[in-house]
N, C-alpha and C positions, 0 to 999 in steps of 0.2 A: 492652574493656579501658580503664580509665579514664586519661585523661592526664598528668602531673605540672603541673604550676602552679610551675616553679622560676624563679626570677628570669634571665633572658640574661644571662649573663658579659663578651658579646663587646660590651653595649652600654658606649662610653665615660661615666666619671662623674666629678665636679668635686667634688672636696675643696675645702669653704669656706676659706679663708684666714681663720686666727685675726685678729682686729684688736682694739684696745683701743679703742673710744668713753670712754673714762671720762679719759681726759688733763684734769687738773686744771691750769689752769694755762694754758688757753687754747695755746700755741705756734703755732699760725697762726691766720694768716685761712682759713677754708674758700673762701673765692671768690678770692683773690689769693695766696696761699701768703703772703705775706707775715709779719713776725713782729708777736705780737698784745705789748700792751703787759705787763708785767713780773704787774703786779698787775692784777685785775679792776677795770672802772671804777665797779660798783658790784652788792650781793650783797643779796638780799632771801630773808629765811624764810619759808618759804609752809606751814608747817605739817608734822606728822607724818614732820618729818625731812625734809624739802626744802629745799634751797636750790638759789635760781638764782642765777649769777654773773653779769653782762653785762660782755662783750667788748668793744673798740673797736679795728678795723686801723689804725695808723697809716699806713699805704700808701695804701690805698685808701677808708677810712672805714666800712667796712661793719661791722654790729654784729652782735653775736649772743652766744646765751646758751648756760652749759652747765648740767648739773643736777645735785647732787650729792644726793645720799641718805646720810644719819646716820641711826645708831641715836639714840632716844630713849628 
């Protein structure tokens, strides 16, 4: 008699937690929490509806970029 192949019920499983990456607007620093400056310290078009913003922490100095996607 052939087996079933049903998935265990009894194993526990982890519902991804919804998060937004797309925060425009920089709001922190990812390495210091700290708050990122108001406006980007500078934004480059990289084609086909890309832009990068570049961040600056004023806390701690660390930089970094977010990426935004436009229709074109």
């Amino acid at each position: 008699m052939p087996q079933s192949q049903a998935y265990p019920f009894d194993i526990p499983r982890k519902t991804p937690v919804p998060m937004n990456d797309n925060n425009i607007g920089g709001g922190r620093c990812p390495v210091c929490n700290g708050p990122a400056s108001i406006a980007a310290s500078g934004s480059k078009y990289r084609g086909k509806g890309v832009v990068h913003h570049h961040w600056l922490c004023r806390t701690c100095g660390h930089e970094w970029i977010t990426v935004l996607h436009v229709l074109v």
